[in-house]
Structures are given as structure tokens and as C-alpha cells.
C-alpha positions, 0 to 999 in steps of 0.5 A: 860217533859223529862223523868227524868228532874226535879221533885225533890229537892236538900235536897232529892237528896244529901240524896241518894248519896252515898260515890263512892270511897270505893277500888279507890287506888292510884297511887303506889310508885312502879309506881312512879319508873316505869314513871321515868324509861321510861321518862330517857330511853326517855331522851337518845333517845331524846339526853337530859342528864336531864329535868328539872320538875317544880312544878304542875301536872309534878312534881306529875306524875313522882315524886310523890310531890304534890306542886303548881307552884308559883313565887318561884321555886320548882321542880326536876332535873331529869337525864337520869340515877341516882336519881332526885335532888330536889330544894326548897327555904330553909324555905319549906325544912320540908314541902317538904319532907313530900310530897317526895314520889321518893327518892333524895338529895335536894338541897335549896335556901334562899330567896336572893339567886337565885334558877336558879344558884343553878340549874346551878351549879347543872347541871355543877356538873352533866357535863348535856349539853342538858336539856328539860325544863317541858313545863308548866313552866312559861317563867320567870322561863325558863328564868331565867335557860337559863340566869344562865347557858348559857352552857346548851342548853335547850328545851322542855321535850314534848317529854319526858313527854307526851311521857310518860303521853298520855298512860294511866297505868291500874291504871291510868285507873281505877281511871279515871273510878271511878272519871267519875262514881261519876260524871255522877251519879251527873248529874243524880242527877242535872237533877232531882233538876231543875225546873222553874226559877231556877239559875246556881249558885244554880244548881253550889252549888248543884253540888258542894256539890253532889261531895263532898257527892259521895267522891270528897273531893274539891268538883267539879273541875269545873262546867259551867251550862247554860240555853237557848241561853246561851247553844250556848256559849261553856264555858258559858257567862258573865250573865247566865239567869235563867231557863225557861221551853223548854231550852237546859240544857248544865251542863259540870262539873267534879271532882278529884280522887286522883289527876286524872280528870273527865269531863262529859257533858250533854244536854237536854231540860227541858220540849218537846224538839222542832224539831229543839232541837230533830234534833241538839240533834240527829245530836250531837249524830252520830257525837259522834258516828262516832268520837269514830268508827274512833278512831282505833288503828293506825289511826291519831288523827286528823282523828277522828275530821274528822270523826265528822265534815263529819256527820255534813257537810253531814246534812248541818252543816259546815265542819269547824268552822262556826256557826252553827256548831262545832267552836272547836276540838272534843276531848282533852286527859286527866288525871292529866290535864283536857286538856292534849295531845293528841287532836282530832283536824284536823292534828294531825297525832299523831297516837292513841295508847292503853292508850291514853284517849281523851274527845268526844264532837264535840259540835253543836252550833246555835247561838241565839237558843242553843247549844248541847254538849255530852261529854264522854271520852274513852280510847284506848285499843289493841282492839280499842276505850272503852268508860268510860261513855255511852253517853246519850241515847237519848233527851227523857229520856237522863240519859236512864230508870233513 
């Protein structure tokens, strides 16, 4: 049997975890303040006069509102210089400025009127002319700003916000840190519960509720866990089969910490791994490895998804996106967004900067058999690449002297 994988039970391993989360912090108004200073010095060097930031994880990092997007429009129209001005529909006034952590007018609508001339009026009273639109808003609501005020010129605030998101604050770091934490002592804790015949959705709840007992209060952020051939399917198939003795485990979940995401996964095989499992398993970890030497300060993005396919093409795998093989980028950037920029994906050129945090997981598929994906997350620094978790140490004992 691998080392650590199974041998216990859910009740006794929810009993030994512990709360994580005693001195994680949130983010402080006073870096509240500091994103909105960089995203208008941004602005001016973009030529924009404002952006316009709708409701989710934009409106969050650069004001400090938590509010889901929805039909109705709710967000902020930032200027290059001065205070956001805030929209809402007039009955959610209350309810938004108890979220309001970044000072600024707002302003309503009523259920009849429209939101998209209120916020043309608003930028024609600003004299604003060129306005990048947060490029999570939904069409109709881009739409319907573009139809309100055909003066303006409006185009996306890429620029402005990931110019400001991709680099990570020490702050930003640290909870990042701990979410991950949390979530690699729950997979510590899943490989433990496993036994014969066992299902995901019960492995799911287990997770599930191992998050909630280390300090995430929703629970996982989202959970895939799959078994056998299954394991092949990278986000998972439509009837996963229940465990058998000899299967590749693929468990990939994550958690929140005050609003900022970890994502970990983890195979292994429940039983003795076979030649093949040894050799993919392996295979997946130098190129893991050679994914994080390559990703030095300076170099493009896209280098670092070269990097892992060369290890793969030397062994014989595919160089691009044939099966077996790895069938997607290596890495994506994280933080409020599971997937955010930038991303280790061939061409990229964006060059990597200290801050910057991405996913490494060149995952190796072989269909009909198994999958198997290490996914660790680092985050640059002036020195070079810093891992958040250590990968897995090794097929034998992968959570190492556990």
C-alpha cells in the first residue's frame, strides 16, 4: 500500500484537524487605497479618463465591495484622478453601504429606470471621453453602456486591472500562503479515509467539511476527485466510478481565505503503483520541476509551458497537445480568481515579474488508463520562483514521512 493512503476514517480525521486560520489578516483599507492609486496612474498611461468596474472580484480587489454580478447593474466608476462613484438600484442603497470599505458618492436607480444612462450622464458630467470597461462584465451590460453614451469610446480595462492584480502585495502573499496550507493538510487528511469501493461524492463531503474544520467557512471552493480511467478526464466525467485497489487518485480542491483562492492537486495510486503509474508519476514530476526552474525573473511566460512539454517530447510524450500527453497550458496565475492572469501557456511573452503567482501542473493524461496531475502553485520573487506547497515527494509515500 502507499505509504499514507488510507487506513483510517472520516470521523477520526476531522477530529485532528485544526482551525489554520489564527493571525491571517485581511486586506487593509490602506491597501485598498494603494490599488486604486496605481490602477489611475495606469489609467493616465493607458489615455483612459475612468474604468468602469462591475460587481465580483474587480469591484472587491480595488474597492473593497464585496457584491455578486447579476442582471442588475452594480459597480464603480473609477476616474483617473478623485473618488469612485458607485451605482446601484435605489432598494440595495442600505445594503451597499454597509459593504463600502473605499469612500465615494453613490449614486441609484429605480427598478424602471435605466442604470446605463445614469452612468452616461455620470461620465458626460465628468467630461470622461475614453473608458475601459472591467472585462468580466457581461456583454449586455457593455452593451448596454456603449448604446447610453455613444461619446464615450469604451474598451477593456485589461490593462489597468491586470496591470495591477498579476503582482501579488506581501499581504496578498501571506493569505494566499495560509489558504494553501489549509488545503494541503486536507488532502493529507483525504488520502487517509480512502478505502475499497469508496465514492467521490463521499470523498467530496469529506473534503467538504475538512475545510470548514481547518477555518474555511464555505467549505471547498471546489472539489474534483477521480478514480482509475477516470483520472484521464482533467476536470472529471459525467459518472465517476468508485474505488477500486491499484487506481490513480486525482483529488484537485481548494478553499477561500478571506476572498483569496488555493487550488492543490494531488495523485497517487491506492495500493502498488505499477510501472506505468511509477514511470507517469515520475515523468509528471520533472516536468514540474523543470516548469519552476525556467520560470526566472525576466523570462516570458510562455517559456515556462516550454520548459515542461521539452521533458515530455524527450520521453517520448507529445510536444504539443496529443494524448498521451499534457492536452492544456501548465499554469494559470491566481488570487481572488482561480484562474487569472497571467498563464503559463506557449506564446505568452508576458514577461515574469516578482509578485506574480501561477498554478504548475502540466498534467499527463493516458487515455484509457489514468491521468496524473501535481499541481503546486509558487509565486515570483526578485530572486526567482518560491513555491507555496512542496510538491509531492514521491509515488511511494506522496504526502512524504506523513
Amino acid at each position: 500500500m502507499t505509504h499514507g493512503i488510507g487506513g483510517s476514517d472520516a470521523a477520526t480525521e476531522l477530529a485532528r484537524l485544526q482551525d489554520m486560520t489564527a493571525g491571517a489578516t485581511p486586506i487593509a483599507d490602506a491597501e485598498f487605497a494603494a490599488r486604486l492609486t496605481r490602477a489611475q496612474a495606469l489609467m493616465r498611461a493607458n489615455g483612459l479618463d475612468a474604468i468602469y468596474l462591475n460587481a465580483g472580484t474587480n469591484l472587491y480587489y480595488f474597492t473593497g465591495t464585496r457584491w455578486s454580478a447579476s442582471e442588475r447593474l452594480v459597480g464603480a466608476l473609477v476616474p483617473a484622478s478623485g473618488d469612485p462613484i458607485y451605482v446601484a438600484p435605489a432598494f440595495e442603497l442600505g445594503t451597499l453601504q454597509g459593504f463600502l470599505r473605499v469612500p465615494g458618492e453613490v449614486h441609484c436607480w429605480e427598478e424602471h429606470e435605466s442604470p446605463y444612462q445614469l452612468c452616461a450622464r455620470l461620465l458626460a458630467d465628468t467630461g470622461v471621453r475614453e473608458v475601459g470597461v472591467d472585462e468580466s462584465a457581461p456583454f449586455f451590460l457593455a452593451d448596454g453602456l456603449q448604446q447610453a453614451a455613444p461619446n464615450c469610446r469604451f474598451r477593456s480595462a485589461t490593462p489597468v486591472t491586470a496591470g495591477c492584480r498579476m503582482h501579488k502585495s506581501p499581504a496578498e502573499l501571506a493569505l494566499m500562503q495560509r489558504a494553501k496550507d489549509m488545503t494541503l493538510e486536507v488532502h493529507r487528511a483525504t488520502a487517509r479515509i480512502l478505502r475499497p469501493g469508496i465514492s467521490t461524492g463521499e470523498v467530496s463531503a469529506f473534503i467538504d467539511a475538512a475545510h470548514r474544520k481547518v477555518g474555511a467557512p464555505a467549505g471547498s471552493y471546489f472539489c474534483i476527485v477521480l478514480f482509475g480511467a477516470d483520472s484521464a478526464f482533467p476536470h472529471g466525467v459525467a459518472r465517476p466510478k468508485t474505488l477500486d485497489e491499484g487506481d490513480m487518485v486525482l483529488i484537485d480542491t481548494g478553499c477561500q481565505l478571506h476572498s483569496y483562492i488555493s487550488d492543490i492537486t494531488r495523485s497517487y495510486v491506492f495500493g502498488e503503483p505499477t510501472p506505468q503509474q511509477r514511470e507517469i508519476w515520475n515523468l509528471e514530476q520533472a516536468a514540474q520541476q523543470a516548469a519552476f526552474a525556467a520560470a526566472q525573473i525576466g523570462a516570458p511566460c510562455g517559456s515556462v509551458d516550454d520548459a515542461a512539454r521539452a521533458v515530455l517530447a524527450a520521453a517520448g510524450l507529445s510536444p504539443d497537445y496529443d494524448l498521451p500527453g499534457l492536452p492544456h497550458r501548465t499554469g494559470h496565475g491566481i488570487g481572488l480568481d482561480i484562474h487569472e492572469w497571467p498563464y503559463l501557456v506557449r506564446g505568452n511573452s508576458t514577461p515574469l515579474a516578482a509578485g506574480m503567482c501561477f498554478s504548475n501542473e502540466p498534467m499527463i493524461c493516458v487515455p484509457g488508463a489514468f491521468g496524473v496531475r501535481h499541481e503546486d502553485h509558487f509565486y515570483m520573487t526578485a530572486a526567482g520562483p518560491r513555491w507555496f506547497t512542496q510538491p509531492a515527494h514521491s509515488v511511494d509515500a506522496p504526502f512524504g514521512a506523513d
